[in-house]
C-alpha positions as CSV (number, residue, x, y, z in Angstrom):
1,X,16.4,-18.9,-21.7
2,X,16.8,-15.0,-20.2
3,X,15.7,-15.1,-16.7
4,X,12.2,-14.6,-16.2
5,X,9.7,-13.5,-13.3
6,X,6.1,-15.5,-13.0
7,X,2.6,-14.7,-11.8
8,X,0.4,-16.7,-10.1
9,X,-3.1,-15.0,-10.7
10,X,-5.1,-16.2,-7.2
11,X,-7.1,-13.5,-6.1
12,X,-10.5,-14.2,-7.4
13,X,-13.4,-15.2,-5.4
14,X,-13.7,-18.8,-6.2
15,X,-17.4,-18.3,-6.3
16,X,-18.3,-20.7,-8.9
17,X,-15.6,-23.3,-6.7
18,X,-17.6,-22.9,-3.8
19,X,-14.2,-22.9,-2.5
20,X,-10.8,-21.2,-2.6
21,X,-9.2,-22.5,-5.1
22,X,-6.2,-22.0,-4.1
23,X,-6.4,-24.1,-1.1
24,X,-7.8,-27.5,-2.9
25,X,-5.3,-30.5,-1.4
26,X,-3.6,-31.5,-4.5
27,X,-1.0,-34.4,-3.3
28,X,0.9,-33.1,-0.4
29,X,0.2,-29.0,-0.8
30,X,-2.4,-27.4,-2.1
31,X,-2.4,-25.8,-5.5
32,X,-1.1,-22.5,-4.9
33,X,1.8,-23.9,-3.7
34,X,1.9,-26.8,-7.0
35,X,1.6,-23.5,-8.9
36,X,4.4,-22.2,-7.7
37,X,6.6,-24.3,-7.5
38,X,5.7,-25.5,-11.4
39,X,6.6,-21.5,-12.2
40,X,9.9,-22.4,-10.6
41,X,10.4,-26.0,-12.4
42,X,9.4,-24.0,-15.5
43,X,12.7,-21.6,-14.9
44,X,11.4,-18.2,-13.1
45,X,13.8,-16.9,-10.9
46,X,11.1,-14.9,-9.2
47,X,7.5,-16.0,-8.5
48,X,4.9,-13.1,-7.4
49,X,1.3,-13.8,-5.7
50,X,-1.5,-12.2,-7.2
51,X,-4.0,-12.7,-3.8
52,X,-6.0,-9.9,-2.3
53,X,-4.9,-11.4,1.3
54,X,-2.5,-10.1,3.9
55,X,1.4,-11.0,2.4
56,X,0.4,-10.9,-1.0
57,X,0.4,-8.7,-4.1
58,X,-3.2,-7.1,-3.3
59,X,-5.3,-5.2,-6.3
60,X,-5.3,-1.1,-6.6
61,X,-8.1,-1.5,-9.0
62,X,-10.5,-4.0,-6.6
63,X,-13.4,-6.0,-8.4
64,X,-11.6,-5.7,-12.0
65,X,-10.2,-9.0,-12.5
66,X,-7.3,-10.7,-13.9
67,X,-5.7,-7.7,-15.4
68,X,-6.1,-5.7,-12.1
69,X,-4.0,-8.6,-11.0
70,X,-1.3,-8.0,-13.7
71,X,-1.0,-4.2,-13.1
72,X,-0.7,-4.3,-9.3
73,X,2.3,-7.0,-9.6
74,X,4.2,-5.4,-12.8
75,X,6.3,-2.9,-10.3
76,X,7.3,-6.1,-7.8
77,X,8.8,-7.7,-11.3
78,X,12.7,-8.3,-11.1
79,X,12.7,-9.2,-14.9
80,X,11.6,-7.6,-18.1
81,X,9.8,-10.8,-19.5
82,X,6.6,-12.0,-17.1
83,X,5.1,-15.4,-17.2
84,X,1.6,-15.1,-15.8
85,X,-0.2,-18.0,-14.9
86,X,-4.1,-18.5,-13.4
87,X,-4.4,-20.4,-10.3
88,X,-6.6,-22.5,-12.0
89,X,-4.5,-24.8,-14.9
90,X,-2.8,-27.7,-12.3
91,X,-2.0,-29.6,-15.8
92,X,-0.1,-27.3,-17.1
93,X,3.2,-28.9,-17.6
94,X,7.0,-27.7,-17.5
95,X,7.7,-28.2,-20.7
96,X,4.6,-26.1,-22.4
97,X,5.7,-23.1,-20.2
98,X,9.3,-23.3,-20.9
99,X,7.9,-23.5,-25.0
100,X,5.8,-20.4,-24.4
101,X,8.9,-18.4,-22.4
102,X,11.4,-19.9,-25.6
103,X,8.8,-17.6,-27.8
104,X,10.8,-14.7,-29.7
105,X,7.7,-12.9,-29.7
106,X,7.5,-10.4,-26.7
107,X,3.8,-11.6,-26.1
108,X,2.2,-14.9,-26.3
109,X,-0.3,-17.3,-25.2
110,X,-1.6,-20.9,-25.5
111,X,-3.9,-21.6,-28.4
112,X,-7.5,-19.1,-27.8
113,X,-6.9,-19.4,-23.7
114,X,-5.7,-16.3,-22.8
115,X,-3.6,-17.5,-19.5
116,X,-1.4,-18.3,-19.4
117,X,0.8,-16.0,-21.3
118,X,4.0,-13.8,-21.7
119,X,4.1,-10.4,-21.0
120,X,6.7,-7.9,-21.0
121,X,7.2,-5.5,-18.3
122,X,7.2,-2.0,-19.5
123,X,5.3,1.4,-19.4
124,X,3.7,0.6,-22.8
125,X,1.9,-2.5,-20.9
126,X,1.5,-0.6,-17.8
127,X,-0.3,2.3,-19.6
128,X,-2.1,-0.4,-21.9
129,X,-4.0,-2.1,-18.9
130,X,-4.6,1.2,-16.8
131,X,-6.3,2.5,-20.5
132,X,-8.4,-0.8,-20.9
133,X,-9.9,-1.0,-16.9
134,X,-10.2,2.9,-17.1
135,X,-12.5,2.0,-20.0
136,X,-14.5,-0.5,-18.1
137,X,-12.3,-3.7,-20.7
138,X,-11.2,-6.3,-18.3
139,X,-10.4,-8.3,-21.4
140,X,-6.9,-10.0,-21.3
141,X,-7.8,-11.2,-25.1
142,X,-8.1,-8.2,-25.7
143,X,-5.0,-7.4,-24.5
144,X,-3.4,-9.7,-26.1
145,X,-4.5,-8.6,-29.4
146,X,-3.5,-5.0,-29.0
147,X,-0.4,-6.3,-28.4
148,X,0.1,-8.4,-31.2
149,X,0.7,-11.9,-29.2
150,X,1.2,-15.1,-30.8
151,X,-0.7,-17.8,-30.2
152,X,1.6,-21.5,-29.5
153,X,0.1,-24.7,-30.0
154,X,0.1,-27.4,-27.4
155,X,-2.5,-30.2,-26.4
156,X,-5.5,-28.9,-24.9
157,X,-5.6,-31.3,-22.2
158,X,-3.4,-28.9,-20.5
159,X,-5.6,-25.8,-20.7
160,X,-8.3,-27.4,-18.3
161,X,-8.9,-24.8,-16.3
162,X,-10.8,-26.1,-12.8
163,X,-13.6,-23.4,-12.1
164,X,-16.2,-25.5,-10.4
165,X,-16.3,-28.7,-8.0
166,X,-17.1,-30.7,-11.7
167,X,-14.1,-29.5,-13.2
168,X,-11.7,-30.6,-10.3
169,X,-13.3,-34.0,-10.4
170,X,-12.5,-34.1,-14.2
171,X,-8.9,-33.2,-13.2
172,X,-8.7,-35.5,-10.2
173,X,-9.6,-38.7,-12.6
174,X,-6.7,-37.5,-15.4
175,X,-5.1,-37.4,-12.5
176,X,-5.4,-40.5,-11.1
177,X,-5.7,-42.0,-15.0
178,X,-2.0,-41.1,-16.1
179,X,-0.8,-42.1,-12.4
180,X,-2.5,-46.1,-13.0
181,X,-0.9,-45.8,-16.6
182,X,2.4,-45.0,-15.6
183,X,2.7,-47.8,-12.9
């Protein structure tokens, strides 16, 4: 596998959370930091911070979302292909990001969840995003589709994506479920 950079999206507001999400205590770190370092497991040789906070990538385009994300990040990239993950997946595993970075495709994503998903780093998808948030589209499916992604099939199990203090309860018991079932 071509080396690769990653993008940990973590700059929303965590409004439904309550919280920041990327502070929750997940083991011994908190999940920004299990993000990152499953970006690394995964095989990127660089891993950028998508956080409107001092020592991160911070927005141009403020209250636009994910893709405002994307587009302030894309000239920090090292590598042409960019794995871009939200802050908000902790079962995402190893090996269903290292099946979505093996994809010949220059674009693709998991099933009909959007993020994560590979990008790759050029003007054409610099100009694409700048075109869809001057036009009010914060869509990344509909980025996605413009560029002709693929869509890869794993179990869905992974996509859970922890937006509220419900869904990190539903994570924390798969968590602690597969932990009693593999003692």
């Amino acid at each position: 596998m071509a080396d690769f950079s990653a993008l940990i999206l973590a700059g929303g507001k965590s409004s439904r959370m309550g919280q920041d999400k990327a502070n929750l205590l997940l083991h011994n770190s908190n999940l920004l930091q299990h993000m990152q370092q499953l970006a690394t497991r995964a095989g990127a040789s660089q891993v950028l911070i998508s956080r409107n906070q001092t020592g991160y990538i911070q927005d141009v385009h403020s209250e636009q979302g994910p893709l405002a994300g994307i587009l302030a990040a894309l000239p920090h990239c090292e590598h042409k292909r960019l794995l871009v993950l939200p802050i908000d997946m902790p079962l995402l595993s190893v090996f269903s990001l290292q099946l979505l970075m093996q994809q010949s495709a220059a674009t693709a994503y998991f099933n009909h969840c959007p993020l994560p998903c590979v990008l790759t780093n050029n003007s054409q998808l610099q100009a694409l995003i700048e075109q869809q948030l001057l036009n009010q589209k914060r869509s990344i499916k509909q980025l996605l589709s413009t560029l002709n992604a693929v869509a890869v099939s794993i179990d869905d199990k992974e996509l859970l994506n922890t937006n509220t203090p419900a869904d990190w309860q539903v994570f924390l018991q798969q968590l602690t479920s597969a932990t009693e079932y593999d003692n």
